[in-house]
C-alpha positions in Angstrom: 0.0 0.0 0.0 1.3 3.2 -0.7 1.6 6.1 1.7 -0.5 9.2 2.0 1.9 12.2 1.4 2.1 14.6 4.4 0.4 17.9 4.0 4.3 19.7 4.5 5.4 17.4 1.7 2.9 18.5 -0.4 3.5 22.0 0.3 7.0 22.0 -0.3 6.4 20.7 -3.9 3.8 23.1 -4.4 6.6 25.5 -3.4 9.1 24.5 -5.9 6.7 24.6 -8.9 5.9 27.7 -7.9 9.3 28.7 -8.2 10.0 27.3 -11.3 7.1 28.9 -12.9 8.7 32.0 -12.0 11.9 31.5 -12.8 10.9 30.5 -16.2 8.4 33.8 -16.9 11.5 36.2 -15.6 13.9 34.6 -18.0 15.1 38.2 -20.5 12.9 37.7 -24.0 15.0 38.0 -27.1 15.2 41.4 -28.8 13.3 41.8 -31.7 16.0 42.4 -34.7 16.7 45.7 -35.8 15.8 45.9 -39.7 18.9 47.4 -41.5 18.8 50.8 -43.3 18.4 50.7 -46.9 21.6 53.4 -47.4 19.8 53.5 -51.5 16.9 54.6 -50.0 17.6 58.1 -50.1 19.1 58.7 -53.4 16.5 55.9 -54.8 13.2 55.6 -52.8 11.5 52.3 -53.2 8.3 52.4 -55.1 5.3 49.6 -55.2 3.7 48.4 -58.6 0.0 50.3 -59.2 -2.4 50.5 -61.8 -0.5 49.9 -64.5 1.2 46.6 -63.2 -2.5 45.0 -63.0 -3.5 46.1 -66.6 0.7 44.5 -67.4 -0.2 41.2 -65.5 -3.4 40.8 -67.6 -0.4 39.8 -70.8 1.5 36.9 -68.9 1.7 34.1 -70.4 2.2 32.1 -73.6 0.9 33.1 -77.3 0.8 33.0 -80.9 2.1 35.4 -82.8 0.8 36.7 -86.5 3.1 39.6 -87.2 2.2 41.7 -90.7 4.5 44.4 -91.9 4.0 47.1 -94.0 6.5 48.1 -96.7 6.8 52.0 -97.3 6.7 51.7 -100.6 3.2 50.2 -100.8 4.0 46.9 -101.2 2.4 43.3 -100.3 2.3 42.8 -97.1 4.5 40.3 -95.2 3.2 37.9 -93.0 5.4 35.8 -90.4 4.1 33.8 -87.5 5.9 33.3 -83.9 5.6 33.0 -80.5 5.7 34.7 -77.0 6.5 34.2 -73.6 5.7 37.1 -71.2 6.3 36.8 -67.7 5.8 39.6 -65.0 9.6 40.0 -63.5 11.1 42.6 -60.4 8.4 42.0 -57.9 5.6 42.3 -59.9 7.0 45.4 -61.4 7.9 44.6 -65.0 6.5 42.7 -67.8 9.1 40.7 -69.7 8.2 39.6 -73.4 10.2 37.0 -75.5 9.5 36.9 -79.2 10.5 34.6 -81.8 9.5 34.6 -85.7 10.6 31.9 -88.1 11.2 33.4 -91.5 12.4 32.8 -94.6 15.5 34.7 -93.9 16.2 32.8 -90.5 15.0 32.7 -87.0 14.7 36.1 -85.5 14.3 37.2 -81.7 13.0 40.2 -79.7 13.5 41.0 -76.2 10.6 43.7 -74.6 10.2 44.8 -71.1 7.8 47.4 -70.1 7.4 49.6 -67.0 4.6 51.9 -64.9 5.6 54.6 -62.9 2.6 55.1 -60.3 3.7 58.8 -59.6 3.7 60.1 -63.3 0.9 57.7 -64.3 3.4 56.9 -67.7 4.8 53.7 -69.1 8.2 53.6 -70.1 9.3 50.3 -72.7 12.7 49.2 -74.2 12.9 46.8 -77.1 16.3 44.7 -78.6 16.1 42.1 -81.2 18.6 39.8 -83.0 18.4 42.4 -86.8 20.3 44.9 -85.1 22.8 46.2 -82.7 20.9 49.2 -81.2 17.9 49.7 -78.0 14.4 51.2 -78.9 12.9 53.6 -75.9 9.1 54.2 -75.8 7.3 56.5 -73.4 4.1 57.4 -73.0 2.8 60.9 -73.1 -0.7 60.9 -71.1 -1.3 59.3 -67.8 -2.9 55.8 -68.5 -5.9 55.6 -68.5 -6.8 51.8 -68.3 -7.8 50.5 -71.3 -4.9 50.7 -73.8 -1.0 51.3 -73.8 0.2 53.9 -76.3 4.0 55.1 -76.4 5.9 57.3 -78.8 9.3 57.0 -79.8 12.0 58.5 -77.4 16.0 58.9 -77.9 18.2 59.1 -75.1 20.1 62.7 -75.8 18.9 65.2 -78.6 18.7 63.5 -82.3 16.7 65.6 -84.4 17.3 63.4 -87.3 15.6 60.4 -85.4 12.6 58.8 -86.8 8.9 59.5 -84.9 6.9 56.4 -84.0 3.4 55.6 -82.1 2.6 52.3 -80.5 -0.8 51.4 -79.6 -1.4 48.6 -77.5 -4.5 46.9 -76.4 -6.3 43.8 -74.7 -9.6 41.9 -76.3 -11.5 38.9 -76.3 -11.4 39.0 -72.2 -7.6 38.6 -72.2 -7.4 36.3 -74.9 -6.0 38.4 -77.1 -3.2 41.6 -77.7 -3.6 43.3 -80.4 0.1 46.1 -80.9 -0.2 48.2 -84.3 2.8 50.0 -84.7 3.0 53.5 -86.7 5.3 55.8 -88.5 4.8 59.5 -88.0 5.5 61.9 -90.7 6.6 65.4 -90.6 3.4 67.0 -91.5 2.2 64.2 -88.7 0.1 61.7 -90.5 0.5 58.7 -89.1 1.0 55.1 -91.1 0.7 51.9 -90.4 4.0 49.9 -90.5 3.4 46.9 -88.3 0.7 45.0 -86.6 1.1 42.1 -83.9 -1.8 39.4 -82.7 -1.1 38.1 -80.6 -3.4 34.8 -79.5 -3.3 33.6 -76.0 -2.5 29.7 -75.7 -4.4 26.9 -73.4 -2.1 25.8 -70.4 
């Protein structure tokens, strides 16, 4: 048979879990770390994606490509199909877009990204491609607006001598398809029609 405990043996255990209790809760807590200063911070502030990232998001993914350009001169048309892979990159910031046409004259590939700035309400694109050895700036001139993308040619310096150009971009068929004309600009400003992209959005 086992033995009753005495009532000061019980209290003495009492006692020290008591005292355990309270060594435990007095024990220091760890200090919280310290986030580091951002020393870019004050020469570049951080900025968050806005309206114009949500309208950029709506063209991830992977499409078709019928690309028609048209001559100067007036001539036929000329069709060539591709793809497209666009992917939003940064944070959410930027939308990335891989081209590639198959033509007579060889494989040929495009590299766009495209940006928003939330505090001017303006996109800003670059564009390089495998035919040549230079960078195409875009910008746009009105604060966006939410239905469509349109960006005129920009130069980084002062080039008089450099050619004018209007891009219009914009999204149909809910999301299913992009339709990007681009256009020449003349100097008594009439605008023509030298290339159109349809792009056609592809099942997963």
């Amino acid at each position: 048979m086992s033995r009753a405990r005495s009532p000061l043996a019980a209290a003495g255990f009492l006692t020290l879990a008591l005292l355990a209790a309270a060594a435990v809760s007095q024990e220091p807590k760890k200090a919280e770390p310290v986030p580091k200063k951002d020393p870019q911070q004050a020469v570049e502030p951080k900025s968050a994606p806005g309206e114009g990232q949500k309208f950029l998001a709506k063209f991830v993914g992977d499409w078709a490509v019928a690309k028609t350009f048209y001559p100067r001169d007036g001539g036929e048309p000329r069709a060539t199909k591709g793809t497209c892979k666009q992917e939003m990159t940064h944070g959410g910031r930027f939308l990335r877009s891989e081209f590639e046409f198959e033509a007579d004259a060889g494989k040929s590939t495009g590299t766009g990204v495209i940006g928003f700035e939330p505090e001017t309400g303006l996109f800003t694109s670059t564009w390089v491609d495998s035919r040549q050895t230079q960078m195409s700036f875009r910008k746009s001139r009105e604060k966006f607006a939410g239905e469509k993308i349109e960006l005129f040619g920009a130069v980084l310096g002062a080039e008089p001598t450099a050619r004018k150009s209007k891009t219009v971009t914009t999204l149909e068929d809910e999301g299913k398809k992009i339709i990007h004309r681009q256009y020449s600009i003349g100097t008594d400003g009439m605008e023509r029609l030298m290339m159109e992209l349809v792009l056609t959005k592809q099942a997963k």
